[in-house]
C-alpha positions in Angstrom: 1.3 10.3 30.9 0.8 8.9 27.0 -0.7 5.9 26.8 1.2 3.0 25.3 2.3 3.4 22.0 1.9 0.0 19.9 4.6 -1.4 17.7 5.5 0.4 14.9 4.8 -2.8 12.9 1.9 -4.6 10.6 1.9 -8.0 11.1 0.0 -11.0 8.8 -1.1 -14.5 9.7 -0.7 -18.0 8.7 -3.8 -19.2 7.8 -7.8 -18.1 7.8 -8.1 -18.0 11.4 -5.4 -17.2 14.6 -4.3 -19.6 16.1 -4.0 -19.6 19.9 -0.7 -18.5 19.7 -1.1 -15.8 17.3 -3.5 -14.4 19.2 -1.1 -14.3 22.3 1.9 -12.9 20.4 -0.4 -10.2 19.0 -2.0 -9.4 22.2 1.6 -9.2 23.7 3.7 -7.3 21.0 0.6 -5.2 19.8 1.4 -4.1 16.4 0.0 -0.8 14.9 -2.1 -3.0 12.6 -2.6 -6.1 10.2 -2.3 -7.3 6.5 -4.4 -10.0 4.9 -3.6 -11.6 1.7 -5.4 -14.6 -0.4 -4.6 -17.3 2.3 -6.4 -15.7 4.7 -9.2 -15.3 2.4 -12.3 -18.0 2.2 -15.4 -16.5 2.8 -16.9 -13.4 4.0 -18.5 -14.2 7.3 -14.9 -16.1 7.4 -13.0 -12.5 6.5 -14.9 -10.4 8.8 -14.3 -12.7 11.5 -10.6 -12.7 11.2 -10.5 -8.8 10.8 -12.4 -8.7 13.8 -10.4 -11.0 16.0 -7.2 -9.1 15.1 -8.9 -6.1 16.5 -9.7 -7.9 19.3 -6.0 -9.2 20.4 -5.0 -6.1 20.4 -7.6 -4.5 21.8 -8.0 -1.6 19.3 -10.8 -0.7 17.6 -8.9 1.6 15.2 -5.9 -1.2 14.5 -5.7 -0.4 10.8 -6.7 -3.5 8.6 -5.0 -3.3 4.9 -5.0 -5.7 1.6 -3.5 -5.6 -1.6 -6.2 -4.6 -3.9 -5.6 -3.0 -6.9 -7.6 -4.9 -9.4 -6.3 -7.4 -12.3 -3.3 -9.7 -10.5 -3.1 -8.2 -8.0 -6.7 -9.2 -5.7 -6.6 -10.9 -2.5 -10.7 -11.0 -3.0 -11.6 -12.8 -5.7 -14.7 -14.7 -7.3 -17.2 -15.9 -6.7 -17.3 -14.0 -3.3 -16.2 -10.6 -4.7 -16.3 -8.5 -8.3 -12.8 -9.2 -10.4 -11.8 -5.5 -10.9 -9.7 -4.7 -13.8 -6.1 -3.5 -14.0 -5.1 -0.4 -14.1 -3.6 0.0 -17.5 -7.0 -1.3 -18.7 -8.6 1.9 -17.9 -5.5 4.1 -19.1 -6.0 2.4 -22.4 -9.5 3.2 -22.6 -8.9 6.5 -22.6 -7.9 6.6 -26.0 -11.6 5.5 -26.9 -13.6 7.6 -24.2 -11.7 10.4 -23.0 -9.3 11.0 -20.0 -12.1 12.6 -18.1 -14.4 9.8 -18.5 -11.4 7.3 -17.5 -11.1 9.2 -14.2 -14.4 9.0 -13.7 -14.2 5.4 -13.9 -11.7 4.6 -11.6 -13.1 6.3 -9.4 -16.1 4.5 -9.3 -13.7 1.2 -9.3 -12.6 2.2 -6.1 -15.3 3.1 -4.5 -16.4 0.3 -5.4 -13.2 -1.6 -3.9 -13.9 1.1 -1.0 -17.6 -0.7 -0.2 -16.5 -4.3 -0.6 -13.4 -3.5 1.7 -15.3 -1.7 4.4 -18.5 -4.6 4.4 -15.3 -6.8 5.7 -13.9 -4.3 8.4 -11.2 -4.0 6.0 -10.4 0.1 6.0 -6.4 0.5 4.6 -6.2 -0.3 0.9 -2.1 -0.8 -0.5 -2.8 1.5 -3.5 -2.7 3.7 -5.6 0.0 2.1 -8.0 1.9 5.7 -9.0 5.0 4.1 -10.5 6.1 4.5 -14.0 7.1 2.0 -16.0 10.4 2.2 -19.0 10.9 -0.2 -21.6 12.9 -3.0 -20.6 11.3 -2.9 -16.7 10.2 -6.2 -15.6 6.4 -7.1 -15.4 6.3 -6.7 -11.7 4.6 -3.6 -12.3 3.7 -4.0 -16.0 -0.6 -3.6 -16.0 -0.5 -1.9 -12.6 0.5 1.0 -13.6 -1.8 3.3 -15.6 -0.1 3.8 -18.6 3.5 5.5 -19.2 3.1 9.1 -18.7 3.8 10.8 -15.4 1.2 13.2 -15.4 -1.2 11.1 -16.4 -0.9 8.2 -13.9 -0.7 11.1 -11.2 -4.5 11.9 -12.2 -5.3 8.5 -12.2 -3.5 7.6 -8.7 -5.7 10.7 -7.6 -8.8 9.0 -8.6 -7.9 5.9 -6.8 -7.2 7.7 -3.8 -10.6 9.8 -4.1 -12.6 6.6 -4.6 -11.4 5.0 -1.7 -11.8 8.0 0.7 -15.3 8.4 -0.7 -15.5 5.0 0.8 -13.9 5.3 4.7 -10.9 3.3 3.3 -7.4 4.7 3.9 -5.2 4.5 0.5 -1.5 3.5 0.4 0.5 5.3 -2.8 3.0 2.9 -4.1 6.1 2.4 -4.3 7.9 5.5 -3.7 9.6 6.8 -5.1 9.3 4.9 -8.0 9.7 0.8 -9.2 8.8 1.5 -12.9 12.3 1.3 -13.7 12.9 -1.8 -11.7 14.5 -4.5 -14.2 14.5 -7.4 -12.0 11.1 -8.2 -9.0 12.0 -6.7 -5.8 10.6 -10.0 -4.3 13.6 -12.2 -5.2 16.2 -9.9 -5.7 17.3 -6.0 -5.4 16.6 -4.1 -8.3 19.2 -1.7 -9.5 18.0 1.8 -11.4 21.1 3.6 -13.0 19.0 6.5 -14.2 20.2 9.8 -13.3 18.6 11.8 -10.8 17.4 14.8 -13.4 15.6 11.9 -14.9 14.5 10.5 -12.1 13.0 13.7 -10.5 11.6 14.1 -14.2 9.6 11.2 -14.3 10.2 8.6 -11.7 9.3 10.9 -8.6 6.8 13.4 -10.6 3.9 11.3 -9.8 4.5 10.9 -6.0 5.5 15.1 -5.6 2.1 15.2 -7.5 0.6 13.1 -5.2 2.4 13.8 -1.6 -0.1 15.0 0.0 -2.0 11.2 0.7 -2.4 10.4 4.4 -0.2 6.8 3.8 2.8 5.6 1.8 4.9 2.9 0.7 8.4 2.6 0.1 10.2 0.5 -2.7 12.4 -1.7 -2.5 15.0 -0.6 -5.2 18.6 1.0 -5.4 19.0 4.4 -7.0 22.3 4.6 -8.0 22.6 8.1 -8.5 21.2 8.9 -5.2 22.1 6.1 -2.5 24.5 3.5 -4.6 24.6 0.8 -1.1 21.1 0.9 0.0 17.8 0.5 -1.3 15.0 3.3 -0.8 13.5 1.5 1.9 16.9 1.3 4.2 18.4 4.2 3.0 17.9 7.3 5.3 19.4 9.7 2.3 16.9 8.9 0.4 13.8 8.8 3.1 14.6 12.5 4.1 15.8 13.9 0.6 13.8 12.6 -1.6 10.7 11.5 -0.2 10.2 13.6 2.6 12.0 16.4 1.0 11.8 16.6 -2.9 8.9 14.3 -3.3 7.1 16.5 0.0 5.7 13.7 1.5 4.5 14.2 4.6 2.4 11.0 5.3 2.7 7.6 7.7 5.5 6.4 5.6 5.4 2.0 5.0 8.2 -0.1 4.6 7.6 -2.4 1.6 7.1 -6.0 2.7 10.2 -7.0 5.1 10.2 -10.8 3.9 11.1 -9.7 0.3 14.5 -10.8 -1.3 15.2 -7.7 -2.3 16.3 -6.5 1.2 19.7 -8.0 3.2 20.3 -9.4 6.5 18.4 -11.6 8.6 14.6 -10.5 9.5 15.4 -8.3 12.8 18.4 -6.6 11.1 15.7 -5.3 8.2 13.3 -4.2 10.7 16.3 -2.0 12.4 17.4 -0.8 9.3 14.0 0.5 7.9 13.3 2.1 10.9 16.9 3.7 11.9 16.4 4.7 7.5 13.0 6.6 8.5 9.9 4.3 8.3 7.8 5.3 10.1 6.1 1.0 10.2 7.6 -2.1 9.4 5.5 -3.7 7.1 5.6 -8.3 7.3 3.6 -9.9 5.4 4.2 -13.6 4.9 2.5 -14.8 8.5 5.6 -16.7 9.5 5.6 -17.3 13.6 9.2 -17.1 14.2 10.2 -13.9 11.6 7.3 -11.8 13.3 9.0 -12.6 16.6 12.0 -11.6 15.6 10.2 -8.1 14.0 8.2 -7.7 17.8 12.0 -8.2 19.5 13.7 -5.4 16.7 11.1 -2.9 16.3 10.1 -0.1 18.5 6.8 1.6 19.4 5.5 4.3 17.3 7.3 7.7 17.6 5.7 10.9 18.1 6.2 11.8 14.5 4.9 8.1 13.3 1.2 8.5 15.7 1.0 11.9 14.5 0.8 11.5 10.9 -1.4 7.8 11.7 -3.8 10.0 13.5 -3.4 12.8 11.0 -4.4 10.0 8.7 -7.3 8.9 10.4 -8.9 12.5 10.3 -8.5 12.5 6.3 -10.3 9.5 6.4 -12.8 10.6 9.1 -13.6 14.6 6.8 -13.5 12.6 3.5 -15.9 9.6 3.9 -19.6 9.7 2.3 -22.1 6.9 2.9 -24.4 7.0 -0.4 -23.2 4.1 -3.1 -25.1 2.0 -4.6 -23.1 -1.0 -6.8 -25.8 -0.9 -9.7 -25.4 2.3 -10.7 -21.2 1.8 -10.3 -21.8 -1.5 -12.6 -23.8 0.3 -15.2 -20.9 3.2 -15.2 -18.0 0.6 -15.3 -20.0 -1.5 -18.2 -20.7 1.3 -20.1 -17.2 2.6 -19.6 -15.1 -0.4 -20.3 -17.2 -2.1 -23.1 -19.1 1.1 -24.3 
């Protein structure tokens, strides 16, 4: 008989520490994993001891532990514990001065950079690489977190992300598919609406992610394709899912839901869980460490699948082949220096 499968959720918390009854809810719904964000963020000792007590509710050593961290705006570690890391158009723009190849270099070393100060906290899923491609006339919500405006491009650099933070043990996350660049409102207080056609979509839009589908973990956006699904966004609508991401795009990773507490998405907090899951998510993805609305998740979701703990574990070997153990963060300082101010 399988053991049982846990919740095919990620869950947050309130504050720097679990309460009493965090710890019991997570210990009773045990979700696949966790997600911390700047609140949850004081110290190191302080980090490492939340990511360990997480862990330990659920009983899991191998409960994945992400965070945003991408570098410019958007750092949940931040001075004067950890390095500020630039954004990614930074390096994109640098380019012009020092070469492309030089530019991928860098990044890489960014992230496994990002990779090391992750992993010292117990911290081993990273939400990026950023692949979207921004249009004139998108909103900032993107803006400097994409590299650049060139699909091809910001597939090489995505790749280098990726590579940096498997150098390091830490899982990436390619975001958002398939695609936000477009997106002319933020996600996070409303739904986007794209009107592009599909032949330009699939030109641009979704070229990075194809490029790019063969990372063990992914995100999906919450935006409306009109073209494609004109009554759901990506993240709810199961045309989309298994036509374009799993099909066009290739995608065959442990597919994220964006954040269920975003605007963006309709209904109360259980009916979101249903429909990203009943759309092809393979985890439900909460974020904001509200009690009540992770109850609600624990009641709607279900366990992972056979497909969803096939591509985790699938996930878990990448991770396992690609990690190396030599860095040392003078020599990444000196390349980053020499890179970003010449």
């Amino acid at each position: 008989m399988n053991p049982r499968r846990p919740l095919a959720a990620i869950f947050g918390c309130a504050g720097t520490a679990l309460t009493k009854d965090e710890f019991r809810f997570l210990r009773e719904a045990d979700p696949l994993g966790f997600i911390v964000f700047a609140r949850n963020v004081d110290t190191p000792e302080q980090t490492r001891a939340l990511v360990a007590s997480f862990r330990e509710a659920v009983g899991r050593a191998d409960a994945p532990v992400l965070i945003d961290q991408e570098g410019g705006r958007v750092a949940r570690l931040r001075p004067p514990h950890w390095r500020k890391a630039p954004p990614a158009l930074a390096f994109a723009q640098r380019a012009s001065v020092c070469g492309q190849a030089a530019a991928l270099a860098a990044v890489r070393t960014n992230f496994r950079w990002i990779a090391a100060e992750l992993a010292a906290l117990g911290i081993d899923v990273d939400c990026a690489p950023v692949a979207d491609v921004p249009v004139p006339g998108a909103h900032d919500i993107i803006g400097d977190r994409a590299y650049g405006v060139e699909p091809a491009a910001i597939a090489l650099y995505a790749r280098a992300v990726a590579d940096g933070l498997l150098d390091g043990g830490v899982l990436p996350v390619v975001k958002h598919m398939p695609g936000h660049g477009r997106a002319r409102t933020d996600s996070h207080h409303e739904l986007p609406v794209v009107e592009a056609s599909r032949e330009e979509l699939e030109r641009t839009d979704f070229a990075p992610f194809r490029a790019l589908a063969d990372l063990p973990w992914g995100m999906t956006a919450h935006v409306t394709f009109r073209a494609i699904d004109p009554d759901r966004p990506a993240t709810t609508s199961a045309y989309l899912i298994e036509n374009v991401i799993r099909r066009h795009i290739g995608f065959g990773g442990l597919l994220l839901s964006d954040d269920l507490s975003m605007q963006a998405l309709a209904g109360s907090i259980a009916e979101r869980t249903t429909a990203c899951l009943f759309a092809g998510c393979d985890v439900v993805l909460h974020c904001n460490g509200n009690f009540a609305e992770m109850e609600q998740v624990a009641l709607a979701a279900r366990p992972l699948d056979d497909e969803g703990a096939a591509r985790f574990d699938a996930g878990l070997a990448v991770r396992r082949a690609r990690t190396t153990t030599r860095f040392d963060p003078r020599e990444a300082e000196a390349a980053l220096q020499a890179f970003l101010v010449g």
